[in-house]
N, CA, C and O atoms as a CHARMM CRD file, in Angstrom:
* protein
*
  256
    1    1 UNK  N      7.73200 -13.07300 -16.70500 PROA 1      0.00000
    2    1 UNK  CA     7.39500 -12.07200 -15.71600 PROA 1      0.00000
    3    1 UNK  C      6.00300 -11.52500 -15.99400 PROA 1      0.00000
    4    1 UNK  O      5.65200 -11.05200 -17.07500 PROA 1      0.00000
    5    2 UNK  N      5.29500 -11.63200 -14.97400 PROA 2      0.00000
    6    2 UNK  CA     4.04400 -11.05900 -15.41500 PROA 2      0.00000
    7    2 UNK  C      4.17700  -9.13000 -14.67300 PROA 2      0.00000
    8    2 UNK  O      4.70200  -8.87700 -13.58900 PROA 2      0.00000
    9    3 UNK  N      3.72000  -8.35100 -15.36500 PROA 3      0.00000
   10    3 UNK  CA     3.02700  -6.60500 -14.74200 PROA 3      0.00000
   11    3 UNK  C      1.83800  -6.41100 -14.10300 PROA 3      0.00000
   12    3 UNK  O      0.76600  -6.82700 -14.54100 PROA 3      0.00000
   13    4 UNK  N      1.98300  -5.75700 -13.02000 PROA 4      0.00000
   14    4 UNK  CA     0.74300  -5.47400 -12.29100 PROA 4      0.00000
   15    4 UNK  C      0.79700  -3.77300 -12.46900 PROA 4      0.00000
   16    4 UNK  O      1.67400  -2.96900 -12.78500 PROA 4      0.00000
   17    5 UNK  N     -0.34300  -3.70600 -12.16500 PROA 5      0.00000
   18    5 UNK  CA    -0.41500  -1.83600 -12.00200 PROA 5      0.00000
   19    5 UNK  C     -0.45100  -1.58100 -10.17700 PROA 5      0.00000
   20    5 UNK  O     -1.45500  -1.63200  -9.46700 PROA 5      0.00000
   21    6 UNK  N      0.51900  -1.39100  -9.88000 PROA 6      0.00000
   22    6 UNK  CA     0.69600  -1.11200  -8.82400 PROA 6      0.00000
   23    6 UNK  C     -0.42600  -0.21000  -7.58300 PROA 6      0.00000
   24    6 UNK  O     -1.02500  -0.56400  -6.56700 PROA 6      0.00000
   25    7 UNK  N     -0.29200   1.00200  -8.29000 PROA 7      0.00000
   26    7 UNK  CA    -1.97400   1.82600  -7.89500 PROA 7      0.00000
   27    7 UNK  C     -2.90200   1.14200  -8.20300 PROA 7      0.00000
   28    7 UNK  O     -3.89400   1.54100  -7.59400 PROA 7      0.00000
   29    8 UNK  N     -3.10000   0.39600  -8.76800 PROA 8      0.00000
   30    8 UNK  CA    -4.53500  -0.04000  -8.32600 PROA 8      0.00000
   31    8 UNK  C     -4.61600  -1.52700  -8.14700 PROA 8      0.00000
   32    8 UNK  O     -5.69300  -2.03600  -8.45600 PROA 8      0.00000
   33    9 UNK  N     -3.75400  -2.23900  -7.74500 PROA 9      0.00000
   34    9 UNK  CA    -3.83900  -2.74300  -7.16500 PROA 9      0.00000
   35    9 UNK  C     -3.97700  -2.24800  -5.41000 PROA 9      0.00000
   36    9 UNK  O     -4.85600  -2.74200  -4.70400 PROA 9      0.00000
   37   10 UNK  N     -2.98200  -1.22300  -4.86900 PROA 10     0.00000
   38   10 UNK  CA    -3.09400  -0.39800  -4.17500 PROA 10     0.00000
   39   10 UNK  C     -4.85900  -0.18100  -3.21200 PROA 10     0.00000
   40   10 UNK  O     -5.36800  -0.52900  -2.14600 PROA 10     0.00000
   41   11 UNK  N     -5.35000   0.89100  -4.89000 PROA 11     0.00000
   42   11 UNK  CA    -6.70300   1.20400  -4.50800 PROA 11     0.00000
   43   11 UNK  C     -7.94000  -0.21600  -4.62000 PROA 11     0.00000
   44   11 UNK  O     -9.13500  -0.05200  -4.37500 PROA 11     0.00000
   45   12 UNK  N     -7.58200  -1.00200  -4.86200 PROA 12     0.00000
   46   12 UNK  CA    -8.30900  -2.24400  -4.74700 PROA 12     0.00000
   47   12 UNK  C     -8.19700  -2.98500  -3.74000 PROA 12     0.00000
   48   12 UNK  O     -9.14700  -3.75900  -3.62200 PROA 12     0.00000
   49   13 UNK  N     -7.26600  -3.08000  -2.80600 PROA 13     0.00000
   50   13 UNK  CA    -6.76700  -3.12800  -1.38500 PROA 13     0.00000
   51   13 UNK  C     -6.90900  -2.19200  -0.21300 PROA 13     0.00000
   52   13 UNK  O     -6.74100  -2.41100   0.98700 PROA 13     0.00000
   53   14 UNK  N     -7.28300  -1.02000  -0.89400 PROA 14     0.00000
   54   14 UNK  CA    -7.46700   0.07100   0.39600 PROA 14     0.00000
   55   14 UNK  C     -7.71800  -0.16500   1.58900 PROA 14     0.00000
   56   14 UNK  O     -7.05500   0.42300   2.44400 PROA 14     0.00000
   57   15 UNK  N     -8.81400  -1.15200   2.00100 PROA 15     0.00000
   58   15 UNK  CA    -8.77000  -1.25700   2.94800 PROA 15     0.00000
   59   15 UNK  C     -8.29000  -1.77800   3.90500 PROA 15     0.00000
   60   15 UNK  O     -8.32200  -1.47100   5.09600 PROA 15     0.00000
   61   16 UNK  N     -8.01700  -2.26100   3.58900 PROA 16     0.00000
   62   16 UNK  CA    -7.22400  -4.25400   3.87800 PROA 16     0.00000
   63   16 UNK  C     -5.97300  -2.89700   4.46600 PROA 16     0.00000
   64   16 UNK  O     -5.77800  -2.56200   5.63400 PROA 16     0.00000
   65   17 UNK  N     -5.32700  -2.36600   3.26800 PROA 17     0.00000
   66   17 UNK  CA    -3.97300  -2.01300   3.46700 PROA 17     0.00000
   67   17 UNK  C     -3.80500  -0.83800   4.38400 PROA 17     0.00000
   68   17 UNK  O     -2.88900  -0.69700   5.19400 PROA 17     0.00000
   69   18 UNK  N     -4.66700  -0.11900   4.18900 PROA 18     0.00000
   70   18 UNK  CA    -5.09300   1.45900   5.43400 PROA 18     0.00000
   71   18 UNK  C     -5.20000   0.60100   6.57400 PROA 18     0.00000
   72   18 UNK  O     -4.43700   1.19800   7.33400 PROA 18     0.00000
   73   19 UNK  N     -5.72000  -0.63200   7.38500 PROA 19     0.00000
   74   19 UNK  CA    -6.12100  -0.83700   8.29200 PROA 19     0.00000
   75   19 UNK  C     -4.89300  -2.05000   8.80000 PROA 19     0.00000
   76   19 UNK  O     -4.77200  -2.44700   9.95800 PROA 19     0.00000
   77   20 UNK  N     -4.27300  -2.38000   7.93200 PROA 20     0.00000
   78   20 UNK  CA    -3.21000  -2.83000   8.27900 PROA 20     0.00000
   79   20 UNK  C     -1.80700  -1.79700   8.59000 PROA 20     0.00000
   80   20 UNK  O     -0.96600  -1.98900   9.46800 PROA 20     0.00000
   81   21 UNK  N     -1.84200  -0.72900   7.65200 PROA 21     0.00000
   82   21 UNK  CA    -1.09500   0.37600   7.95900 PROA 21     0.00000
   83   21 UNK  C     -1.13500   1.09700   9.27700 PROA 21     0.00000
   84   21 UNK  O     -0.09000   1.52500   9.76600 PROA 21     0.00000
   85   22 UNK  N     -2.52000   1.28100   9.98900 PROA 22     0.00000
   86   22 UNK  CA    -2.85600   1.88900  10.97900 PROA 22     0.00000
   87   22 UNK  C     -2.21900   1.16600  12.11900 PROA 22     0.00000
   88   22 UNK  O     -1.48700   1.71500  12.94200 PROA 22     0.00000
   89   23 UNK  N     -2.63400  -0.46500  12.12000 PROA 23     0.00000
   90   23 UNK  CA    -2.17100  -1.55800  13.28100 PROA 23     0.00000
   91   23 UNK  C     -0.80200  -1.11900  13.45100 PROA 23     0.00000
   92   23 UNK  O     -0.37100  -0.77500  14.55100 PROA 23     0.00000
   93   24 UNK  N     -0.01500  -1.12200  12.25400 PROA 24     0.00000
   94   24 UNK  CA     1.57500  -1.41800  12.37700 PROA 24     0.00000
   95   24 UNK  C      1.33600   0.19900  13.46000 PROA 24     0.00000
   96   24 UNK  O      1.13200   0.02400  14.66200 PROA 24     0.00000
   97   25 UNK  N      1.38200   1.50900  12.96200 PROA 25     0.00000
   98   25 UNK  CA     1.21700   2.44200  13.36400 PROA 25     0.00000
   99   25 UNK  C      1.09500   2.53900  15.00200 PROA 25     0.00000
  100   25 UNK  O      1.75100   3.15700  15.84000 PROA 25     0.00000
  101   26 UNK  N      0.24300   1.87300  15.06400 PROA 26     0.00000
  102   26 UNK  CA    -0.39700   1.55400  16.73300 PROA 26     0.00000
  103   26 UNK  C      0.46800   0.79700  17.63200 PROA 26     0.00000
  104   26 UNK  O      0.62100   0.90300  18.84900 PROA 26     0.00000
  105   27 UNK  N      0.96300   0.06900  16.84500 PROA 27     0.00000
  106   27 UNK  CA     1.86000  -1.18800  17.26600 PROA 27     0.00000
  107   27 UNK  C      3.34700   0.13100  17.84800 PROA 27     0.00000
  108   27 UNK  O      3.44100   0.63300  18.96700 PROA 27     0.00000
  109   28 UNK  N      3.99100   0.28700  17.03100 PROA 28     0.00000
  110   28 UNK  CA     5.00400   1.33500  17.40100 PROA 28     0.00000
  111   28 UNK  C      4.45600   2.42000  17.55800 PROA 28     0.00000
  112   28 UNK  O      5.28300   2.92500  18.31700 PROA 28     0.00000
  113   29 UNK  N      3.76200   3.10900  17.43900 PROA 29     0.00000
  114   29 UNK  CA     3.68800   4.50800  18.26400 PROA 29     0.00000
  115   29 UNK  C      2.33200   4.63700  19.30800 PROA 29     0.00000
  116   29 UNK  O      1.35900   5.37500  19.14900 PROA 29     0.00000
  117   30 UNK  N      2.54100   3.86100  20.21300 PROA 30     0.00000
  118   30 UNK  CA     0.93500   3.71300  20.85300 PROA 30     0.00000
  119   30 UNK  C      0.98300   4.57200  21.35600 PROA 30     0.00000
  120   30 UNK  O      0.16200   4.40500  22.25800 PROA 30     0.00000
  121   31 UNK  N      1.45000   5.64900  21.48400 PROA 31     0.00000
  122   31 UNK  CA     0.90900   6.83200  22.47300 PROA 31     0.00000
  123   31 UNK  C      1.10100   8.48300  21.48500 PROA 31     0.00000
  124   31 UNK  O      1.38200   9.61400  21.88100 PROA 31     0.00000
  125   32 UNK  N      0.74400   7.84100  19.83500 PROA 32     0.00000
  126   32 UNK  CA     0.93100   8.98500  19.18400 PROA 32     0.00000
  127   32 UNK  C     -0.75300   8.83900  18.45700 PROA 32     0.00000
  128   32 UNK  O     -1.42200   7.81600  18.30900 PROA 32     0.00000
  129   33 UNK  N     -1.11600  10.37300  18.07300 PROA 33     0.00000
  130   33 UNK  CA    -2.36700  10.48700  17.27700 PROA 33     0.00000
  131   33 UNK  C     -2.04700  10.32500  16.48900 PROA 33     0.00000
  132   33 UNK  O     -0.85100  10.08600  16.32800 PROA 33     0.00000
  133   34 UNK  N     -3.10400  10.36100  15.28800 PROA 34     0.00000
  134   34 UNK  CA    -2.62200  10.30200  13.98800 PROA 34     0.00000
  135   34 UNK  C     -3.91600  10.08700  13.26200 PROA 34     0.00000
  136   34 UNK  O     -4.83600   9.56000  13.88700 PROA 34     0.00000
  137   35 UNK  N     -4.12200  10.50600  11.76000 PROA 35     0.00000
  138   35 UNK  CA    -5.61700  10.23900  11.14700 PROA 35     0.00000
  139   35 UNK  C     -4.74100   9.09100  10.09400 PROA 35     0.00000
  140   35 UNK  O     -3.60000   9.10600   9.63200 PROA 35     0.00000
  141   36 UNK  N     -5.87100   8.13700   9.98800 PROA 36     0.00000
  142   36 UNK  CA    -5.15000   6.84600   9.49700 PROA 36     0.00000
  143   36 UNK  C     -5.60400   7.32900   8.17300 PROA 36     0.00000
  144   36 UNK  O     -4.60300   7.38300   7.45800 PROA 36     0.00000
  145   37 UNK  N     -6.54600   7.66600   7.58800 PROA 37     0.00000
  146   37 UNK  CA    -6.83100   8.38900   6.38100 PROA 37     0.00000
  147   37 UNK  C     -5.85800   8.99300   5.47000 PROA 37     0.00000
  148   37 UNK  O     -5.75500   8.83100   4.25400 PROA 37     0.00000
  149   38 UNK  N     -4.88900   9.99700   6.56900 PROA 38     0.00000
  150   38 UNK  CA    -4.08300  10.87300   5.91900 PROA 38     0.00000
  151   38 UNK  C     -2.58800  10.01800   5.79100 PROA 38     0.00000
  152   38 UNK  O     -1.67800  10.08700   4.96500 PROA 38     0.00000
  153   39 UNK  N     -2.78600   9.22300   6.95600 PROA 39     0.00000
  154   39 UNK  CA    -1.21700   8.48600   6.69000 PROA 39     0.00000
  155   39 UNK  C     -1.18400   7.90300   5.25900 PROA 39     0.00000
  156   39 UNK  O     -0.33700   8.05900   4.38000 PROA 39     0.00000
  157   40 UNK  N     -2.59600   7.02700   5.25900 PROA 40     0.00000
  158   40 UNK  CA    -2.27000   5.78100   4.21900 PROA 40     0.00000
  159   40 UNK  C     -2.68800   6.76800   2.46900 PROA 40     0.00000
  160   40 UNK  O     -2.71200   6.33800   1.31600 PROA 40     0.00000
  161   41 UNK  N     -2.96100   8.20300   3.04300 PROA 41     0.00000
  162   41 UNK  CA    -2.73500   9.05200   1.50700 PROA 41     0.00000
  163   41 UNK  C     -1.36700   9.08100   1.07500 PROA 41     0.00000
  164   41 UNK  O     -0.89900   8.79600  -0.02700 PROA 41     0.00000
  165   42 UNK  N     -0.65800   9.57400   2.39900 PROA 42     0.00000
  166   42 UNK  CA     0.92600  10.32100   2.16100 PROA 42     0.00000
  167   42 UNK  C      1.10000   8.33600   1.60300 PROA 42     0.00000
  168   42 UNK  O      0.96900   8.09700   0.40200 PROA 42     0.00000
  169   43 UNK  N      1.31400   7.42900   2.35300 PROA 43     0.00000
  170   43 UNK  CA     1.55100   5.84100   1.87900 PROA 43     0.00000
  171   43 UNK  C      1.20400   5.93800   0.65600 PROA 43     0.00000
  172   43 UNK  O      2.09500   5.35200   0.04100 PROA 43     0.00000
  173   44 UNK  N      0.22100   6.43900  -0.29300 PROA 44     0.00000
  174   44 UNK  CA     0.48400   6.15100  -1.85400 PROA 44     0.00000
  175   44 UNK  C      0.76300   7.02200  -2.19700 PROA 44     0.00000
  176   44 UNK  O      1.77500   6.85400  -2.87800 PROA 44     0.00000
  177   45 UNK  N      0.48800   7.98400  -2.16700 PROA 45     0.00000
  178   45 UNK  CA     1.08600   8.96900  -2.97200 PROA 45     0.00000
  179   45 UNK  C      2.89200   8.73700  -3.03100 PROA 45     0.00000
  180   45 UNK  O      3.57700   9.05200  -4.00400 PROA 45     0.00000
  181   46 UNK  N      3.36500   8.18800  -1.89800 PROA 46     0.00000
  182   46 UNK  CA     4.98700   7.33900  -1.86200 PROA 46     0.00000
  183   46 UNK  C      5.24400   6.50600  -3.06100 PROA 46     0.00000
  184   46 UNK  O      6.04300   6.46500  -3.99600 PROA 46     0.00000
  185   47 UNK  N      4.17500   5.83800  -2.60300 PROA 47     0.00000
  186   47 UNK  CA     3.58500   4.49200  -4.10800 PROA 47     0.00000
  187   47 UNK  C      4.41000   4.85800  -5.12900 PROA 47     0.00000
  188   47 UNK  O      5.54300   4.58800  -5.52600 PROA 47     0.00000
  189   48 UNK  N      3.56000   5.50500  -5.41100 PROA 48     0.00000
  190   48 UNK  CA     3.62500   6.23300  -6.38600 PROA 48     0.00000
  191   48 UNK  C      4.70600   7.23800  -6.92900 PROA 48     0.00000
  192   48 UNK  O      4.50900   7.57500  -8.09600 PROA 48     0.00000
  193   49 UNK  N      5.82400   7.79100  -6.30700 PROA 49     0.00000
  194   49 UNK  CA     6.57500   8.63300  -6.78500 PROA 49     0.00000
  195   49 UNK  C      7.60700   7.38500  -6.73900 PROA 49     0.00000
  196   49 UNK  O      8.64900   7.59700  -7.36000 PROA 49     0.00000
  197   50 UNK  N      7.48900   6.02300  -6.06200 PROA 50     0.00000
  198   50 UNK  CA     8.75100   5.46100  -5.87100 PROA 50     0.00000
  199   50 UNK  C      8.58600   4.01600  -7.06000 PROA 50     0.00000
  200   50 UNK  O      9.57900   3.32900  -7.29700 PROA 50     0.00000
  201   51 UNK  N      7.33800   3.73400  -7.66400 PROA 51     0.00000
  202   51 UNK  CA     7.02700   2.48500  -8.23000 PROA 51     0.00000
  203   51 UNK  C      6.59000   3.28700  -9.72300 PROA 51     0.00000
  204   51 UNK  O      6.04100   4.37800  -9.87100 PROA 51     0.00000
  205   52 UNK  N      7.08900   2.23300 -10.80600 PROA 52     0.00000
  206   52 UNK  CA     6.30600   2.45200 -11.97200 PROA 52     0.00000
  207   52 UNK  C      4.86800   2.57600 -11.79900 PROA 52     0.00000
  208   52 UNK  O      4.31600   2.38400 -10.71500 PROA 52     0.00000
  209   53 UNK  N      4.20500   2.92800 -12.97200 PROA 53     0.00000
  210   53 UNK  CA     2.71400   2.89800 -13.10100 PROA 53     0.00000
  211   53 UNK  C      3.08600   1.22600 -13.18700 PROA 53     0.00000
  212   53 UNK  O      3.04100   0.78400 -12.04000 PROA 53     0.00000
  213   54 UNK  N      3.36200   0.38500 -13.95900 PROA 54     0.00000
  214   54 UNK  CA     3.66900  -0.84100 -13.97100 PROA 54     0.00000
  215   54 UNK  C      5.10400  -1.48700 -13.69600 PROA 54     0.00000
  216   54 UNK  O      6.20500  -1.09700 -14.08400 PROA 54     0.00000
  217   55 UNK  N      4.67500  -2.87600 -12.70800 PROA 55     0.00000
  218   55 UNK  CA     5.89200  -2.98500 -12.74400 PROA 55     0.00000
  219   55 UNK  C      6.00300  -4.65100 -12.66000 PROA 55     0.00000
  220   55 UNK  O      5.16100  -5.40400 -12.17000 PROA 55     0.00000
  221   56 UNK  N      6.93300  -4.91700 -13.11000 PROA 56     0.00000
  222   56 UNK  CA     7.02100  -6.74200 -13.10100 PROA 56     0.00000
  223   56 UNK  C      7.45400  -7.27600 -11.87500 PROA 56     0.00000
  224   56 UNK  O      8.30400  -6.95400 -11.04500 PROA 56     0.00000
  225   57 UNK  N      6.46800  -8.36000 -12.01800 PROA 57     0.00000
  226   57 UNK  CA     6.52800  -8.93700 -10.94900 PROA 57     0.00000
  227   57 UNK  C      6.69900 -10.52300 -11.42300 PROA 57     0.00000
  228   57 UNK  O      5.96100 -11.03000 -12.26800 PROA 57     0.00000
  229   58 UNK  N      8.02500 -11.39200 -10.60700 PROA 58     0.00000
  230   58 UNK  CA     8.00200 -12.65600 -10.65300 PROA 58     0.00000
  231   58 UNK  C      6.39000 -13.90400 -10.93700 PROA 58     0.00000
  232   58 UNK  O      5.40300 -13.92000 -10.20200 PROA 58     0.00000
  233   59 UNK  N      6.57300 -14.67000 -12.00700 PROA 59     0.00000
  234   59 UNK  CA     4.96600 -15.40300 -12.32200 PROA 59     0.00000
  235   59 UNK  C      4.76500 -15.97700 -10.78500 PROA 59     0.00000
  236   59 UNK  O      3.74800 -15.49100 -10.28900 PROA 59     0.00000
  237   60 UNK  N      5.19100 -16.52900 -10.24200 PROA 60     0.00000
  238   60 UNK  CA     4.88800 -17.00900  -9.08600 PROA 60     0.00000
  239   60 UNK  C      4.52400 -16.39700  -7.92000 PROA 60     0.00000
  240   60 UNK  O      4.34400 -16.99500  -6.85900 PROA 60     0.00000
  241   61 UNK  N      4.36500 -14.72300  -8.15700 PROA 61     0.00000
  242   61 UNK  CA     3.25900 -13.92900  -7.55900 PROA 61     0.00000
  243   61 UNK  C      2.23600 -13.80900  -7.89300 PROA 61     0.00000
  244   61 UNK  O      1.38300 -13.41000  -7.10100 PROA 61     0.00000
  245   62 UNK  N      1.96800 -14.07400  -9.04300 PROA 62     0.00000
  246   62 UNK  CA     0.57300 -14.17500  -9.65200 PROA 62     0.00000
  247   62 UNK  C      0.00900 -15.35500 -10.35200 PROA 62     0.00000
  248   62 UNK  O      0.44200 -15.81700 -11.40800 PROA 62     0.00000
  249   63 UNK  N     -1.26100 -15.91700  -9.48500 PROA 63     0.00000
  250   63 UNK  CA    -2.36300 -15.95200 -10.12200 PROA 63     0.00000
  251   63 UNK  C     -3.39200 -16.01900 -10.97900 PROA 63     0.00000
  252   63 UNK  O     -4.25300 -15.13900 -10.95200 PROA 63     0.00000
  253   64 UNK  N     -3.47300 -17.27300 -12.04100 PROA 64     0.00000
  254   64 UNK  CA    -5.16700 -17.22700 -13.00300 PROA 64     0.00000
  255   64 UNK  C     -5.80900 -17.35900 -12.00600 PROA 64     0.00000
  256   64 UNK  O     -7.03800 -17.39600 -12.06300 PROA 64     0.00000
């Protein structure tokens, strides 16, 4: 089993993942506002109360 650090993998994705977060967002609530900023904060800070700082992950998710 290999460990990843979850947050930062997270914050190393930010964008990718905020802007994919937003689509889904758009996708089901197209007729709601919303600051995509603040969603994809409350989204880690979730991360985070629900995932180790590390956590194992199957080798065949990862990568040399």
């Amino acid at each position: 089993m290999a460990r990843i650090k979850v947050e930062d993998i997270v914050d190393h994705l930010d964008r990718e993942f905020r802007k994919a977060l937003e689509n889904t967002l758009e996708e089901h609530f197209p007729n709601e506002n919303f600051d995509a900023r603040d969603v994809f904060r409350t989204f880690k800070r979730k991360i985070r109360r629900k995932c180790n700082t590390w956590e194992n992950v199957p080798d065949r998710f990862v990568e040399d």
